[in-house]
C-alpha positions in Angstrom: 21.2 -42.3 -10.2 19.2 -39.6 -8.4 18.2 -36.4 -10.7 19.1 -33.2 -9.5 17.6 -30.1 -10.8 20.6 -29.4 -12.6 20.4 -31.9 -14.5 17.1 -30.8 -16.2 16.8 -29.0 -19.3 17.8 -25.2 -18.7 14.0 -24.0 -18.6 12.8 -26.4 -16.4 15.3 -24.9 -14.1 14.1 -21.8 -14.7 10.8 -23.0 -14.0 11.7 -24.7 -10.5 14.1 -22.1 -9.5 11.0 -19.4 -9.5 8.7 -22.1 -8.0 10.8 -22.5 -5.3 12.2 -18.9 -4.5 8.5 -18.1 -4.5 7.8 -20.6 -1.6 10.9 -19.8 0.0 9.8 -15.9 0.2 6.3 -17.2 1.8 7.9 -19.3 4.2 10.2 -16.7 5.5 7.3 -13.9 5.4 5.4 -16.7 7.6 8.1 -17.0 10.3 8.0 -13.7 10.5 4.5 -13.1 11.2 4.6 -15.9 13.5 6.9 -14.7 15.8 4.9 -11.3 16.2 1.9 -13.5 16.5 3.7 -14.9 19.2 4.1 -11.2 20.8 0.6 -10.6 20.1 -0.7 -13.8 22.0 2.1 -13.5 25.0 2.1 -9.5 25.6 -1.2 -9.1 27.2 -0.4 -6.7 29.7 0.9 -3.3 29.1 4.2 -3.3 29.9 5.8 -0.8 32.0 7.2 1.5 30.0 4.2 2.3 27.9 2.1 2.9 31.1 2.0 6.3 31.2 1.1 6.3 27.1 -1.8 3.6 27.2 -4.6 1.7 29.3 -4.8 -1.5 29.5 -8.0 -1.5 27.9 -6.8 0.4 24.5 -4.1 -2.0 24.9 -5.9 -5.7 24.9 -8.6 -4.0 21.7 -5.0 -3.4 19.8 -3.7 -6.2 20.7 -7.2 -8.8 19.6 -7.4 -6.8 16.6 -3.4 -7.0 15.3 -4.0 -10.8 16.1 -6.9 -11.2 14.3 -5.2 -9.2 11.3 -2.8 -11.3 11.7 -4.3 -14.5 11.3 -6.4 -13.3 8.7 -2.9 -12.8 6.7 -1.7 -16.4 7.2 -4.6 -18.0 5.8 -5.0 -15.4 3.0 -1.1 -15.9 2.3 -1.5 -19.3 2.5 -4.5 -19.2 -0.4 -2.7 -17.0 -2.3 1.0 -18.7 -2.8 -1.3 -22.0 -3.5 -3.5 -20.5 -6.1 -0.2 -18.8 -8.0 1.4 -22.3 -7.8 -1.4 -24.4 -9.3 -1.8 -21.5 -12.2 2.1 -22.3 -12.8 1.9 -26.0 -12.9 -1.2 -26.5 -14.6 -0.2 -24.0 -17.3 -3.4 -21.2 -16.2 -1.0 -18.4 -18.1 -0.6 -19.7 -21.1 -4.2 -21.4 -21.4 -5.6 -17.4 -20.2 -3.4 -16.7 -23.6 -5.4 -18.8 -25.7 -8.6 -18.0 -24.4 -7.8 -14.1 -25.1 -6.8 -15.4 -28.7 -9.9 -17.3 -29.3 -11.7 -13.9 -28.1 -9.9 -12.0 -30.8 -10.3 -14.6 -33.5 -13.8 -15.0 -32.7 -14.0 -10.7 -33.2 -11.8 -11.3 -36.5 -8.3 -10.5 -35.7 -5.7 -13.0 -36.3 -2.4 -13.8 -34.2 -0.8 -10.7 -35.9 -2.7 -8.7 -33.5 -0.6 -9.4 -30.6 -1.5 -6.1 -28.8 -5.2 -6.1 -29.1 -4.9 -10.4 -27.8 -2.8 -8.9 -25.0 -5.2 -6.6 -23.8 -7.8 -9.3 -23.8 -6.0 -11.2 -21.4 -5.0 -8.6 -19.0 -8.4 -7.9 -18.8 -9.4 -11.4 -17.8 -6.4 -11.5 -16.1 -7.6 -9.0 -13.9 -11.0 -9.7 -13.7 -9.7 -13.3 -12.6 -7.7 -12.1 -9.8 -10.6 -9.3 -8.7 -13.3 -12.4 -8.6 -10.8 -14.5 -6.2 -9.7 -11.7 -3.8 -13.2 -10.7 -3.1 -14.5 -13.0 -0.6 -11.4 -12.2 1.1 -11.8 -8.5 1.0 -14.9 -9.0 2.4 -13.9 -11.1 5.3 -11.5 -8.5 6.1 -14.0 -5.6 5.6 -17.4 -6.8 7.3 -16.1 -9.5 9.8 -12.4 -8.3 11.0 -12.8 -4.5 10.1 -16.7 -4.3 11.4 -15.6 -6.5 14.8 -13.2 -4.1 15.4 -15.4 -0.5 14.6 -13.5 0.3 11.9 -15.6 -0.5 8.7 -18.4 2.3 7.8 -19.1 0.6 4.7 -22.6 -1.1 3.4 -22.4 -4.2 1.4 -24.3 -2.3 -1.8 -21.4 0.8 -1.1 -18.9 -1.7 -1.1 -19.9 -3.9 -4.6 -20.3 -0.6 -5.7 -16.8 0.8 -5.1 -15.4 -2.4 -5.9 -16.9 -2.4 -9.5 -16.0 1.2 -10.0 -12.4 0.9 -8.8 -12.2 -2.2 -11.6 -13.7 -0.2 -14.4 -11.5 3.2 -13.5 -8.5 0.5 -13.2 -8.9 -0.9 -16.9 -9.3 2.5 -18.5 -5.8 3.5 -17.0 -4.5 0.4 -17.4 -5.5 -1.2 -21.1 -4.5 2.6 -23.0 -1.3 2.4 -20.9 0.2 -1.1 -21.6 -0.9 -0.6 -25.3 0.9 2.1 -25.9 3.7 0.5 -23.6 3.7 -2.5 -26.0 3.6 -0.9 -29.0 6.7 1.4 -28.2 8.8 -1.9 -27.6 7.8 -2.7 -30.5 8.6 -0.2 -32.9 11.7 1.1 -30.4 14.3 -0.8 -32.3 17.6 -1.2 -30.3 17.2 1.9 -27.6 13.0 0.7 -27.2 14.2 0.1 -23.1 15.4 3.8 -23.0 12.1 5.0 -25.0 9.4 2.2 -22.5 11.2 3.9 -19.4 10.8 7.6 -20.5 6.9 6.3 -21.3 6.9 5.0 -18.0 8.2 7.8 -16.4 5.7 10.2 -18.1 2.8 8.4 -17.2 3.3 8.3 -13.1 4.0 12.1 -13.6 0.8 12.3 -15.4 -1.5 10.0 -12.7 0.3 12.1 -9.8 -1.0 15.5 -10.8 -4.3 14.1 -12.5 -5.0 11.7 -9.2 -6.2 13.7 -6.8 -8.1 16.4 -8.7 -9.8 13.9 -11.2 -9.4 9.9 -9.9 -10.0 10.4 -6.0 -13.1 12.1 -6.5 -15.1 9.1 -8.1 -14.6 7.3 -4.9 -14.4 10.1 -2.3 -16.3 13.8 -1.4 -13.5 16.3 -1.3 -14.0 19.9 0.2 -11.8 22.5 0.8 -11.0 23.3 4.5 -13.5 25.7 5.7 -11.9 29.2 6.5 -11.2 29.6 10.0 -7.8 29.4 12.7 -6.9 25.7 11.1 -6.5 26.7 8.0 -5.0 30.1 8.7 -2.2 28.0 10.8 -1.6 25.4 8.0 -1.0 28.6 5.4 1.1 30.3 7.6 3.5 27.1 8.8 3.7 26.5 4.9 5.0 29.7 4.3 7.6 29.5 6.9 9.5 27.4 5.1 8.2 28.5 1.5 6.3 25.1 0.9 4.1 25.9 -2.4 0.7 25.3 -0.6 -2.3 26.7 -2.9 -5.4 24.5 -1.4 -5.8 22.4 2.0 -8.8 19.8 1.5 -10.9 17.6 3.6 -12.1 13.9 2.2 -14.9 12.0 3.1 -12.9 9.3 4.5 -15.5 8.0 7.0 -17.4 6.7 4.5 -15.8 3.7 4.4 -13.3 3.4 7.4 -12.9 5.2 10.6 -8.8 4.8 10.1 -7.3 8.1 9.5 -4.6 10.2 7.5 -3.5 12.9 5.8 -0.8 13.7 2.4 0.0 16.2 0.3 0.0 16.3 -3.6 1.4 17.6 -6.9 4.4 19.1 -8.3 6.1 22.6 -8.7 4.5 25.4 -7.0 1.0 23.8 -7.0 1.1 21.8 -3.6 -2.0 20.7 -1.9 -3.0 18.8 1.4 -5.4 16.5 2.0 -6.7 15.9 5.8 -9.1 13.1 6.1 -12.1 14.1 8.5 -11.4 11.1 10.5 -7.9 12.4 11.4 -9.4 16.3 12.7 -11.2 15.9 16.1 -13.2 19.4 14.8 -14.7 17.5 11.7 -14.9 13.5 12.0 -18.6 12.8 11.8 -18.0 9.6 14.6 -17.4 13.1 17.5 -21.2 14.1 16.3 -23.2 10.9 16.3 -23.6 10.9 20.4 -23.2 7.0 20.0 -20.7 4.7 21.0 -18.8 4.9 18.4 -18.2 8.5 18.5 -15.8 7.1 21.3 -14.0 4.5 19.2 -11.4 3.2 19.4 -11.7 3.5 23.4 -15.1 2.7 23.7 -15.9 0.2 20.9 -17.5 -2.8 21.1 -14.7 -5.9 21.0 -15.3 -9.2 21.1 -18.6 -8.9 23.6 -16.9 -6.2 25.8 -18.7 -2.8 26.0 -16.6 0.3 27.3 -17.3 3.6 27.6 -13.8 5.2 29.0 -13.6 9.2 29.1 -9.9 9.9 28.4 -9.3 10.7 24.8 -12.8 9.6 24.3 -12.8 11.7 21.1 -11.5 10.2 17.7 -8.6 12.2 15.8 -6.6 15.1 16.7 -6.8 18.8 18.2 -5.5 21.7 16.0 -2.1 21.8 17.4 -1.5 18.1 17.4 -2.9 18.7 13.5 -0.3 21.2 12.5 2.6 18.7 14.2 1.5 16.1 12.2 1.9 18.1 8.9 5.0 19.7 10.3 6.2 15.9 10.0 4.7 15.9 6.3 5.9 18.8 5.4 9.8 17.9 6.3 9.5 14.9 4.0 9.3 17.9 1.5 11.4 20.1 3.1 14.5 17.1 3.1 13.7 16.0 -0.4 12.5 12.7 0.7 9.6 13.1 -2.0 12.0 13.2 -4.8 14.5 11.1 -3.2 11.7 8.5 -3.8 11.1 9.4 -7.2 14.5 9.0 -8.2 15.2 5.9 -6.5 11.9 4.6 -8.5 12.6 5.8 -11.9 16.5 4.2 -11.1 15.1 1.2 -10.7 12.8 1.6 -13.6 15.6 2.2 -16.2 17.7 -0.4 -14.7 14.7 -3.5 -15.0 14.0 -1.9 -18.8 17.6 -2.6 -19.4 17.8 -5.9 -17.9 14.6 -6.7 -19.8 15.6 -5.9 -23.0 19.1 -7.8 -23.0 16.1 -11.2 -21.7 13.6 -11.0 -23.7 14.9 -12.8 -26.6 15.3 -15.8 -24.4 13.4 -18.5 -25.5 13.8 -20.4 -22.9 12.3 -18.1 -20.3 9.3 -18.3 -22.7 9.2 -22.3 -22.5 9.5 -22.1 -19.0 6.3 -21.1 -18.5 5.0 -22.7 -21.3 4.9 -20.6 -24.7 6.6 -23.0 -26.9 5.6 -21.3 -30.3 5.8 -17.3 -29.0 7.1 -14.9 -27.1 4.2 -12.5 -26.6 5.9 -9.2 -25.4 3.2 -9.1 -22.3 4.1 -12.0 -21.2 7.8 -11.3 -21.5 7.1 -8.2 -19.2 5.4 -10.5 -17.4 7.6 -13.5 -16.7 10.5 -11.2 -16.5 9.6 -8.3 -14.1 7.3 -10.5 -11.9 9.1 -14.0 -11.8 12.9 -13.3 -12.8 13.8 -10.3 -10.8 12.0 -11.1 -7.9 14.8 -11.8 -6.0 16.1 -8.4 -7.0 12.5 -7.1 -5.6 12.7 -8.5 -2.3 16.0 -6.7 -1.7 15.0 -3.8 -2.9 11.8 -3.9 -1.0 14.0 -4.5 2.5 16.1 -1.4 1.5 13.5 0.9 0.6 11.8 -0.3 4.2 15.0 0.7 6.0 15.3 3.7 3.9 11.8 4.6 4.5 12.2 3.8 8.5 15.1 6.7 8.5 13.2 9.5 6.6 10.5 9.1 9.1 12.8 9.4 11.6 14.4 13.0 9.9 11.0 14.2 9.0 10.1 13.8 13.1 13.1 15.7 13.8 12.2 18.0 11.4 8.7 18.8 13.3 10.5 18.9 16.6 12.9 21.4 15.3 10.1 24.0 14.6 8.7 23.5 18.1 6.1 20.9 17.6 7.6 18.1 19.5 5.0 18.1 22.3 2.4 17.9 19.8 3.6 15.5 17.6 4.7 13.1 21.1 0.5 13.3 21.7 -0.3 13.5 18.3 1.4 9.8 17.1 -0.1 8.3 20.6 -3.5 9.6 19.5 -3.3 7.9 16.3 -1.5 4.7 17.6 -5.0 4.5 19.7 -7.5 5.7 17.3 -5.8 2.9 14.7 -5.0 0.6 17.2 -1.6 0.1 16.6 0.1 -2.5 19.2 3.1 -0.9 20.2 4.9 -4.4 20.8 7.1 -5.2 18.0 9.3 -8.6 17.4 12.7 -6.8 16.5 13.1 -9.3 13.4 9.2 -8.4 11.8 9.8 -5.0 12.5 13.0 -4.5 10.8 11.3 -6.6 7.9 8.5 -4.9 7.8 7.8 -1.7 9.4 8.4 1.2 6.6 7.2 3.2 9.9 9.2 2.8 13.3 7.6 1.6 16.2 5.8 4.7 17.7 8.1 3.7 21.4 11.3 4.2 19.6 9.2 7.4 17.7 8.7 8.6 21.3 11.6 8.2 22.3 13.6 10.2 19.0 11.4 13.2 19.7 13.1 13.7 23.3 11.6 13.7 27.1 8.7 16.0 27.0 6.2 16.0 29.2 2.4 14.8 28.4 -0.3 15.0 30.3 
């Protein structure tokens, strides 16, 4: 008689039932990026509708350097589902467990000290995961992003980032999960309702701390000189009584030539941030009088060299500037910031509820292989990353669709004070300067786009006339 998986014990169940929604998610995410590889390889002419918005030369450097993203994503996909399989079934999460315990027994603190063993293995948790994805981050930095003119980047400035960013994340993160751990701990009954207010108070806390204290270790901020800019930004913030109190420039070219801009913090103490690259008046690549001061229309692609004088500049005039925070400033404006914020902290309370009626299950613990404890980390773990990830992917295509619309009302929003025209150049300036492939399969896009295609952008925005 054949065994089925229901007849296995209950957390061996468990255990295939993760395994194999896991694989299930990758092979679905990999027919999707297959079919707009497929778009990719076919679509190598411009098609006619997009004729009067981009060359066929802009076209076929977005179009080699989505494929080549794209491939770069199957096979780093691919290594990644494989690695997280093999650390399931050869029991890597429980053997990381004893090795932390070792560590702390070895320092003199017994088993009793779960939280100090749990920090121990977060940390080589972490430092496990950093060592693996860094030959891939620097594939995708120094051979796809440096094909392509996009990476600015030395090897040393890189290593060096990449250790900081490590070091910065583990003093956030290690203080944090302590005190996360020890308030489930001592919480009693209500310890969900008490983790989720923690929880809450902490994003709060790295949102108005980020910018001013965090971003700065990794990037030169200066505040936007005086001049008609600024001047244009104060007064359109006024207009519709949007808190501003400092507009800043980063350093962005530093490492990448790909460009953006956000704004920051809570109450009446708004800023904006403009990276250089995005501000045709400041991004360094319009001063060096080389070739790539004409990037991404005159970059060097797979042999080709072209030097093409329309939009030969990288970023965007004032005007087409002031549309694109217009755009930003009606996510404000609509309440699409805290909209966000309390969809997040929703789901937040919800998972801390769900987690505390789990996480005296044994058998989720046996599952994975902790026969003898149930370390509250790894409940955490097993339980928000493995358990509710079907939960997550549905949530994730929501908040996508959800996202999709708010761009769409904060467009509008731009349009309705009068910066239509601007925006219309502005998003085809940045589709170029990013190369962006404005071919989309329907299925990936409604999967995965969080932004809508800049055609169907174009076309929300109304029939105005470009040059």
């Amino acid at each position: 008689m054949v065994e089925t998986i229901f007849d296995l014990p209950v957390e061996k169940q468990i255990f295939y039932a993760v395994l194999g929604f896991s694989w299930t998610v990758y092979l679905w995410e990999a027919y999707l990026s297959y079919r707009q590889r497929r778009i990719y390889r076919t679509t190598t002419h411009v098609p006619q509708e997009l004729g009067k918005i981009m060359d066929s030369e802009t076209f076929e450097k977005s179009r080699l350097y989505q494929l080549d993203k794209s491939n770069f994503s199957f096979w780093s996909g691919l290594y990644s589902e494989t690695e997280g399989t093999l650390i399931l079934l050869l029991g890597g999460i429980p053997f990381l467990w004893g090795v932390a315990g070792s560590v702390t027994t070895r320092f003199g603190y017994g088993s009793e000290y779960e939280i100090t063993q749990s920090l121990v293995f977060l940390t080589l948790a972490t430092l496990f995961s950093a060592l693996t994805g860094l030959p891939w981050s620097l594939y995708n930095t120094f051979v796809i992003e440096e094909k392509h003119g996009f990476n600015q980047q030395t090897l040393g400035f890189f290593l060096k980032d990449a250790v900081k960013k490590f070091v910065v994340t583990q003093c956030i993160l290690l203080p944090v999960t302590s005190l996360l751990l020890y308030i489930i701990k001592i919480g009693g009954d209500y310890f969900f309702i008490y983790a989720w207010l923690f929880t809450l108070a902490v994003s709060l806390v790295l949102v108005t701390i980020y910018a001013d204290y965090i971003a700065p270790l990794f990037d030169k901020f200066t505040p936007l000189p005086e001049g008609e800019l600024k001047t244009d930004i104060e007064a359109m913030a006024k207009s519709i009584s949007f808190p501003l109190t400092k507009v800043y420039v980063v350093e962005g070219s530093k490492r990448s030539s790909h460009s953006n801009a956000y704004f920051y913090g809570f109450f009446k103490n708004k800023r904006i941030v403009l990276f250089d690259t995005l501000l045709e008046d400041y991004s360094p690549l319009n001063k060096t009088g080389e070739p790539q001061a004409e990037q991404p229309e005159s970059d060097e692609t797979s042999g080709e060299t072209k030097a093409k004088p329309k939009n030969k500049k990288q970023g965007c005039n004032n005007p087409e500037i002031l549309a694109v925070l217009g755009h930003e400033l009606g996510h404000w404006k609509l309440g699409h910031t805290v909209k966000n914020i309390v969809i997040s902290q929703m789901n937040s309370f919800l998972c801390f509820s769900l987690f505390a009626v789990l996480i005296g299950r044994k058998e989720l613990f046996v599952a994975f292989g902790f026969n003898d404890s149930q370390p509250t980390l790894i409940g955490l773990m097993i339980i928000f990353q493995f358990i509710f990830s079907p939960y997550n992917e549905l949530l994730s295509f929501c908040l996508t669709v959800l996202s999709r619309r708010f761009e769409f009302q904060a467009d509008a929003f731009a349009r309705g004070m009068g910066k239509a025209s601007e925006l219309y150049s502005a998003l085809i300036k940045l589709n170029k300067d990013n190369l962006g492939f404005p071919v989309a399969d329907w299925l990936f896009s409604m999967w995965h786009y969080s932004h809508p295609p800049l055609l169907e952008r174009l076309r929300a925005l109304g029939n105005v006339k470009q040059d």
